[in-house]
PDB file of N, H, CA, C and O in Angstrom:
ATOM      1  N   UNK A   1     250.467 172.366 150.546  1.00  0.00           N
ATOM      2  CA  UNK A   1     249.487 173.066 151.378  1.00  0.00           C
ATOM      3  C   UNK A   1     249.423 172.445 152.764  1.00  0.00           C
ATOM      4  O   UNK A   1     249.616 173.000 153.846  1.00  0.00           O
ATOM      5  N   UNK A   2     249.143 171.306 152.534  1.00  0.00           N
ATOM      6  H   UNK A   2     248.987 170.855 151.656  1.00  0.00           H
ATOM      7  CA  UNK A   2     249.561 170.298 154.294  1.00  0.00           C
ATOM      8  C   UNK A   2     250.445 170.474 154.911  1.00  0.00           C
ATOM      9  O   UNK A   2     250.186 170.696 156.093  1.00  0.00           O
ATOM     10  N   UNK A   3     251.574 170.480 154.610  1.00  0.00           N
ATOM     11  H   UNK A   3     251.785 170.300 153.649  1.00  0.00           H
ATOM     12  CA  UNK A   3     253.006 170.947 154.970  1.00  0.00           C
ATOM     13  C   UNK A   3     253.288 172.328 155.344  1.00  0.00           C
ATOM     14  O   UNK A   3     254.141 172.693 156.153  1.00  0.00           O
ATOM     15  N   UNK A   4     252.427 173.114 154.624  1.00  0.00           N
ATOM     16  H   UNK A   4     251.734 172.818 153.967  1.00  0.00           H
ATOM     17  CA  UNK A   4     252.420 174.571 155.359  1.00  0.00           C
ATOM     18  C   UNK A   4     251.383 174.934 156.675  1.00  0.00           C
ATOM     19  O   UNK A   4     251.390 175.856 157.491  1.00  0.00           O
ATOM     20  N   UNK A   5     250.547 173.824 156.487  1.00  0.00           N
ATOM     21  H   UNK A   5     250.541 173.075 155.824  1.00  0.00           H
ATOM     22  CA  UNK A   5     249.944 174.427 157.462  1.00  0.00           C
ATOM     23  C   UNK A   5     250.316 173.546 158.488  1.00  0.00           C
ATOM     24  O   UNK A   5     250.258 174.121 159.575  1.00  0.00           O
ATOM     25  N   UNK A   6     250.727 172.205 158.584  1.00  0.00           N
ATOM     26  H   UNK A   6     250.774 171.738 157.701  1.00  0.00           H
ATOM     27  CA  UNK A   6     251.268 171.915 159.873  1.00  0.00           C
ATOM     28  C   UNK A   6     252.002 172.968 160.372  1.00  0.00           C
ATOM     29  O   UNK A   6     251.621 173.596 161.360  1.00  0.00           O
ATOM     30  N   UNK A   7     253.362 173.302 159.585  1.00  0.00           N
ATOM     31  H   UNK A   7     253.671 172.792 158.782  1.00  0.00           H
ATOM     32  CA  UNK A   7     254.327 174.244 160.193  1.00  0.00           C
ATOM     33  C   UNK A   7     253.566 175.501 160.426  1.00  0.00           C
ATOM     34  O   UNK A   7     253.589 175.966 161.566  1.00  0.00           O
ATOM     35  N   UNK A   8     253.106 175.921 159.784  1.00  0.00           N
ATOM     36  H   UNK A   8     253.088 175.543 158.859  1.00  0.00           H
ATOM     37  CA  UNK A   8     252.196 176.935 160.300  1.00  0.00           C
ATOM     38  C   UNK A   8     251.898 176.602 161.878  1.00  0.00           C
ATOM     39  O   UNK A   8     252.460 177.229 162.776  1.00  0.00           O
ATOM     40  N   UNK A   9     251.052 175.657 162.097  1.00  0.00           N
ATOM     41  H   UNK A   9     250.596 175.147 161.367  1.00  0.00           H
ATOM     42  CA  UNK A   9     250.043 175.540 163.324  1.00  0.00           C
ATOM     43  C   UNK A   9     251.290 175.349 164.605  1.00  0.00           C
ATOM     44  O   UNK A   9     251.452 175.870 165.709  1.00  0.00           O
ATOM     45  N   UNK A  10     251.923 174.478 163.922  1.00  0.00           N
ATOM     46  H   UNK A  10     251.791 174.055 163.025  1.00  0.00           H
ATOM     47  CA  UNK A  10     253.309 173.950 165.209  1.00  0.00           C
ATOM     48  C   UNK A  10     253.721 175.495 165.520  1.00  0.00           C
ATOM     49  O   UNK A  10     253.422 175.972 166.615  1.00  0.00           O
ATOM     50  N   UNK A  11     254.361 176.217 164.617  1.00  0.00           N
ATOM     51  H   UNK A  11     254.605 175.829 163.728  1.00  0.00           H
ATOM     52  CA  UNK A  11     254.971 176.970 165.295  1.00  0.00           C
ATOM     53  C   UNK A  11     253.833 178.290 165.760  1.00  0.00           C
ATOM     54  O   UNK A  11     254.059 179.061 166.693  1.00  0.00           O
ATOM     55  N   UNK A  12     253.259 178.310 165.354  1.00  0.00           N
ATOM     56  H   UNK A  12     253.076 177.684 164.597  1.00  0.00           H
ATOM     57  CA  UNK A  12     251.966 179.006 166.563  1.00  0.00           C
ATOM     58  C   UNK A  12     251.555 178.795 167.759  1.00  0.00           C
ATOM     59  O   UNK A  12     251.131 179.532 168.650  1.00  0.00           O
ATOM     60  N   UNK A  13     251.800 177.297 167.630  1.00  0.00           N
ATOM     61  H   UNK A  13     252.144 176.699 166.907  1.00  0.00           H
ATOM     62  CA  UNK A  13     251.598 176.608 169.205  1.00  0.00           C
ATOM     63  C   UNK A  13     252.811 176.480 169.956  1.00  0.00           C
ATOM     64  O   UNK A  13     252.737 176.163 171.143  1.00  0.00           O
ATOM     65  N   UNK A  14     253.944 176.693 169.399  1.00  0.00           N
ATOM     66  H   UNK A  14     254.004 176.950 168.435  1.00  0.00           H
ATOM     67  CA  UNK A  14     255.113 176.968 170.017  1.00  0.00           C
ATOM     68  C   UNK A  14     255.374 178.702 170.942  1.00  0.00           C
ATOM     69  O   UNK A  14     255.865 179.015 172.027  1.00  0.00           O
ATOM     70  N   UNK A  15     254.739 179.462 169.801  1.00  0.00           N
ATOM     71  H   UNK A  15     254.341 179.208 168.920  1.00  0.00           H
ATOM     72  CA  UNK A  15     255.124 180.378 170.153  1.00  0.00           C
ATOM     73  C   UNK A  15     253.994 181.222 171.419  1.00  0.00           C
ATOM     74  O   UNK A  15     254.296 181.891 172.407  1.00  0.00           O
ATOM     75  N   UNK A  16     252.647 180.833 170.862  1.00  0.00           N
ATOM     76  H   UNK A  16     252.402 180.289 170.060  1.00  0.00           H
ATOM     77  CA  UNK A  16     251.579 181.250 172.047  1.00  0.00           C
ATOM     78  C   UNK A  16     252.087 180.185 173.271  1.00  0.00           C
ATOM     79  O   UNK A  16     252.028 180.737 174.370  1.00  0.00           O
ATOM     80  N   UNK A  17     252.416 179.235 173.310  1.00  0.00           N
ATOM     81  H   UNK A  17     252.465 178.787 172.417  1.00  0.00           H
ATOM     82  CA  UNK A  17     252.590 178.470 174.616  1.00  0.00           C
ATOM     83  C   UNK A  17     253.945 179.329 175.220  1.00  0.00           C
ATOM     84  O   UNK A  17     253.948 179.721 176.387  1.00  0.00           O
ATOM     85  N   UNK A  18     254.723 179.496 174.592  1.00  0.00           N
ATOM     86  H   UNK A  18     254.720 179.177 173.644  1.00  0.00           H
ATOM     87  CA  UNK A  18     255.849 180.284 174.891  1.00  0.00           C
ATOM     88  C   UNK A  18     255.163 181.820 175.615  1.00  0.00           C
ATOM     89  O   UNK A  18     255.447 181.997 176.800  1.00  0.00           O
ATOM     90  N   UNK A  19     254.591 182.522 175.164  1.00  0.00           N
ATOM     91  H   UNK A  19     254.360 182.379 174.202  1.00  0.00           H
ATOM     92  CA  UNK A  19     254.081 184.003 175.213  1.00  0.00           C
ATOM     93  C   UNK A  19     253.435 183.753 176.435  1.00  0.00           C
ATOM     94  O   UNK A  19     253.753 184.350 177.464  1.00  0.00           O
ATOM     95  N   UNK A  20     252.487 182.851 176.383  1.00  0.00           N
ATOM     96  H   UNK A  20     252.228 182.366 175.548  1.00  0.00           H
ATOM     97  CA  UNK A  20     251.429 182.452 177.751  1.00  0.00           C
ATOM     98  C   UNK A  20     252.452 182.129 179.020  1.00  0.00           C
ATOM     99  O   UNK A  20     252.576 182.908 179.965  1.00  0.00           O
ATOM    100  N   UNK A  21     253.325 180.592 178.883  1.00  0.00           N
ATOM    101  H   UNK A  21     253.225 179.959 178.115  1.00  0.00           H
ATOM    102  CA  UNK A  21     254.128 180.881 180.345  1.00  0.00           C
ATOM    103  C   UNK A  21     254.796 182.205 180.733  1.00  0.00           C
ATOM    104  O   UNK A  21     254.557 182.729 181.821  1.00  0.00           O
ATOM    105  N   UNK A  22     255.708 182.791 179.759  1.00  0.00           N
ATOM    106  H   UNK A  22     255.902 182.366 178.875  1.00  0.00           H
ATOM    107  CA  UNK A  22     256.510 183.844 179.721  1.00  0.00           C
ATOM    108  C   UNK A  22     255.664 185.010 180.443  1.00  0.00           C
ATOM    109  O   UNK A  22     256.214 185.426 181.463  1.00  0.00           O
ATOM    110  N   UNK A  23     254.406 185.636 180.112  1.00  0.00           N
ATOM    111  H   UNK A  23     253.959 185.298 179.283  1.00  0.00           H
ATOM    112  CA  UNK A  23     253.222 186.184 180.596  1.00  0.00           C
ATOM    113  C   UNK A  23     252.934 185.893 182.198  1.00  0.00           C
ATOM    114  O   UNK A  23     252.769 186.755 183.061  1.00  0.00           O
ATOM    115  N   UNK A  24     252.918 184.533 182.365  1.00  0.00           N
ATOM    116  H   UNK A  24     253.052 183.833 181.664  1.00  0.00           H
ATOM    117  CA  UNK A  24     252.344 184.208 183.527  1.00  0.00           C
ATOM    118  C   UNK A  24     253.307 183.774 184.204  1.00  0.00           C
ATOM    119  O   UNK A  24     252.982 183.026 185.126  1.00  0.00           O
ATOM    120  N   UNK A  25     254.307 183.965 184.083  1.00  0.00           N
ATOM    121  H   UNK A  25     254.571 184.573 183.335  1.00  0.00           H
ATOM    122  CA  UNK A  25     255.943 183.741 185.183  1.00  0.00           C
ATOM    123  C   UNK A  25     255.804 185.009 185.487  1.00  0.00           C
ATOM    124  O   UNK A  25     255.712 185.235 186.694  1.00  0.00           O
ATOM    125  N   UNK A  26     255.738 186.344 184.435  1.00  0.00           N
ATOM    126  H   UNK A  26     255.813 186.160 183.454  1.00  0.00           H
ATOM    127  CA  UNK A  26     256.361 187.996 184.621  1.00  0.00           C
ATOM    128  C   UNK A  26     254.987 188.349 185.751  1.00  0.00           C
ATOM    129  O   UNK A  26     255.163 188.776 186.892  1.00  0.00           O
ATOM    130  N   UNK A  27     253.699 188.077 185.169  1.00  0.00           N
ATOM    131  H   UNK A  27     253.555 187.730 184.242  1.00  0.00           H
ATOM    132  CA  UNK A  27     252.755 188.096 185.982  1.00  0.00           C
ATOM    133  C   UNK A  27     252.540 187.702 187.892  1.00  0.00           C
ATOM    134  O   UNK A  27     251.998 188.473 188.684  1.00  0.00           O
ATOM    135  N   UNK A  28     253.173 186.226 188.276  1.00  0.00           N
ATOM    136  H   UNK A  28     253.613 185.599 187.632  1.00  0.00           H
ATOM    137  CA  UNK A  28     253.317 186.002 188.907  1.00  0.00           C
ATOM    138  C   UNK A  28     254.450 186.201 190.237  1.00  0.00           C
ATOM    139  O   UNK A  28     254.349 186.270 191.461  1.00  0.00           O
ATOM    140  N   UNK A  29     255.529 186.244 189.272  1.00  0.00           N
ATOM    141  H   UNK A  29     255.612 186.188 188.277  1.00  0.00           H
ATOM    142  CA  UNK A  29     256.550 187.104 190.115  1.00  0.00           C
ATOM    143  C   UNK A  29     256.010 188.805 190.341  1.00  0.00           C
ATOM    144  O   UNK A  29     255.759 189.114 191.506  1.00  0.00           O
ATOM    145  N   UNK A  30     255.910 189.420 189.727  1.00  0.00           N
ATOM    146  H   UNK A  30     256.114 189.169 188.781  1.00  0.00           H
ATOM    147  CA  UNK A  30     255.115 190.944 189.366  1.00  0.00           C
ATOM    148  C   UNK A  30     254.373 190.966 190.929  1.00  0.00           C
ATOM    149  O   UNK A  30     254.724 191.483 191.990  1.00  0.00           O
ATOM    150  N   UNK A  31     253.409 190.305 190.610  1.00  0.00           N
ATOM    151  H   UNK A  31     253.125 189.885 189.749  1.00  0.00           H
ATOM    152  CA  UNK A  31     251.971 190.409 191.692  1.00  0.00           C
ATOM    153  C   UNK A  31     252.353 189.577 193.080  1.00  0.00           C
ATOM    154  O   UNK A  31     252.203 190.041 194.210  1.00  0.00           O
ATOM    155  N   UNK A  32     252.855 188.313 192.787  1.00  0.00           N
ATOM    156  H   UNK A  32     252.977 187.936 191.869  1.00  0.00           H
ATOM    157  CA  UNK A  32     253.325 187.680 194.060  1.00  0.00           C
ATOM    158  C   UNK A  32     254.440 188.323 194.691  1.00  0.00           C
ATOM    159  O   UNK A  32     254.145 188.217 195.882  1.00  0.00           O
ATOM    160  N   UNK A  33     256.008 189.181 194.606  1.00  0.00           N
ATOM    161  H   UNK A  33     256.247 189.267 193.639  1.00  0.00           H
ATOM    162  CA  UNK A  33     256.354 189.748 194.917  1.00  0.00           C
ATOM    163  C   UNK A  33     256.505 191.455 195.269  1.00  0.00           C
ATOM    164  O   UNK A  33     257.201 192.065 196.080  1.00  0.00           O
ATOM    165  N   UNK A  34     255.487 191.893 194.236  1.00  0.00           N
ATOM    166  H   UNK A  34     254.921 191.397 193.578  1.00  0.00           H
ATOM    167  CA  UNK A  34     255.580 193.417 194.797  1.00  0.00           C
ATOM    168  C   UNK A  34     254.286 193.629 195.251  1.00  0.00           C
ATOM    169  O   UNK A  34     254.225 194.726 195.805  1.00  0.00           O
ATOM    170  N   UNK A  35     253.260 193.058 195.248  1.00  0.00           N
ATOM    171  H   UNK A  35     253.310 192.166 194.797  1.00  0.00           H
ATOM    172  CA  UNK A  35     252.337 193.550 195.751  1.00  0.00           C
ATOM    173  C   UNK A  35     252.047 193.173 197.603  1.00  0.00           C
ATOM    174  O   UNK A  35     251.263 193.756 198.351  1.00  0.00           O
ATOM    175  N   UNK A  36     252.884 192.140 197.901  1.00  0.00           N
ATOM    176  H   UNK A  36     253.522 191.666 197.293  1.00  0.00           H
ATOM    177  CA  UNK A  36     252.628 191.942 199.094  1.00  0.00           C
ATOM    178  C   UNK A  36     253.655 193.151 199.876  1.00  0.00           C
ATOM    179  O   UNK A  36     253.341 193.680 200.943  1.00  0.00           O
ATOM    180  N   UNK A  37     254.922 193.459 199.120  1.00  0.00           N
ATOM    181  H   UNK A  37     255.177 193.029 198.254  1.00  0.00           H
ATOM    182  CA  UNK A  37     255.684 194.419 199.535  1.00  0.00           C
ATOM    183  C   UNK A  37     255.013 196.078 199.674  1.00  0.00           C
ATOM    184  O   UNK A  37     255.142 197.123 200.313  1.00  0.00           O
ATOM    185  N   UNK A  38     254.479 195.649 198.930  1.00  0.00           N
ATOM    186  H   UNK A  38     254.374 194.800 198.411  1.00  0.00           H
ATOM    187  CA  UNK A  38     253.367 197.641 198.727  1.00  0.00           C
ATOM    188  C   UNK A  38     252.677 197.689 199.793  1.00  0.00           C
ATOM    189  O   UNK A  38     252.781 198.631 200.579  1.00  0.00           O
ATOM    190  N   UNK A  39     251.807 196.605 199.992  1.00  0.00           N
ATOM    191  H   UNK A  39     251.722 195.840 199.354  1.00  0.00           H
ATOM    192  CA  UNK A  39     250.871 196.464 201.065  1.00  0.00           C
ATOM    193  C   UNK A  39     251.596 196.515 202.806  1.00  0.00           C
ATOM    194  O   UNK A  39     251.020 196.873 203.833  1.00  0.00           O
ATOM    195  N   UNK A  40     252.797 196.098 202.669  1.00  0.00           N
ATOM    196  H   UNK A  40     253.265 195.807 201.834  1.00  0.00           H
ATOM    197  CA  UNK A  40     253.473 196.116 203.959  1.00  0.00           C
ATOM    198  C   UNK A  40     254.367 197.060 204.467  1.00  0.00           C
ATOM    199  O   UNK A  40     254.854 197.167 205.593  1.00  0.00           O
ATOM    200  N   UNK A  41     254.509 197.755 203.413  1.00  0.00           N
ATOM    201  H   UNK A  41     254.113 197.669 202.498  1.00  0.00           H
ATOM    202  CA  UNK A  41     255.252 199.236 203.180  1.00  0.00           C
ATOM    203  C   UNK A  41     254.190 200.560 203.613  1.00  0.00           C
ATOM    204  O   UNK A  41     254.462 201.665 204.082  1.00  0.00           O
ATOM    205  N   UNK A  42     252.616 199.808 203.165  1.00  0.00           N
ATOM    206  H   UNK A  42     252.396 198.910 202.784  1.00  0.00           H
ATOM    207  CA  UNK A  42     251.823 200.477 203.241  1.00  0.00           C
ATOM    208  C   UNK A  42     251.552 200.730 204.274  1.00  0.00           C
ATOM    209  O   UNK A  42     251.559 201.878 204.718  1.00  0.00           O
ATOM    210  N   UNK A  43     251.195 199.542 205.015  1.00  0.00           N
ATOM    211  H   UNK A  43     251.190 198.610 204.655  1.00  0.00           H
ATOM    212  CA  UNK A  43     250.386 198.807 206.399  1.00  0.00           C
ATOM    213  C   UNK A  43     251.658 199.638 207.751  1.00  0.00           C
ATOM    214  O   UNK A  43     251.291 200.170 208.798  1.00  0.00           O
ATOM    215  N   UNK A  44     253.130 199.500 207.266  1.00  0.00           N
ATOM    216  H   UNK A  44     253.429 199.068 206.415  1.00  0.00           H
ATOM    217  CA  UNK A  44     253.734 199.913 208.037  1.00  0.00           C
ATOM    218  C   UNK A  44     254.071 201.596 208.487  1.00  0.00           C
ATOM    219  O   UNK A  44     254.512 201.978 209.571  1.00  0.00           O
ATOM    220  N   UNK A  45     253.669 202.535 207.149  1.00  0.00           N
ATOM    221  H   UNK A  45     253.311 202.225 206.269  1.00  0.00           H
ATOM    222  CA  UNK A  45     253.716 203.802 207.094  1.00  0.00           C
ATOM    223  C   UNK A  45     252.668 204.236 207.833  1.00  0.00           C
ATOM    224  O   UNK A  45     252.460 205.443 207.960  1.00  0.00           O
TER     225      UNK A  45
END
């Protein structure tokens, strides 16, 4: 039962830490690169 739930917990915390950067790289590139482009595409039309 100990043994399952370590592995249990490890790889949960592997995989949400994984999901969270992965999230917040797609997020950050996403918003930091196209949104300043929309706005200047905008600003310029």
């Amino acid at each position: 039962m100990k043994r399952w739930k370590v592995i249990l917990f490890l790889a949960g915390w592997l995989i949400l830490g994984f999901l969270v950067t992965a999230v917040n790289g797609l997020g950050e590139s996403a918003h930091g690169e196209h949104a300043p482009t929309t706005t200047a595409a905008e600003t310029a039309s």
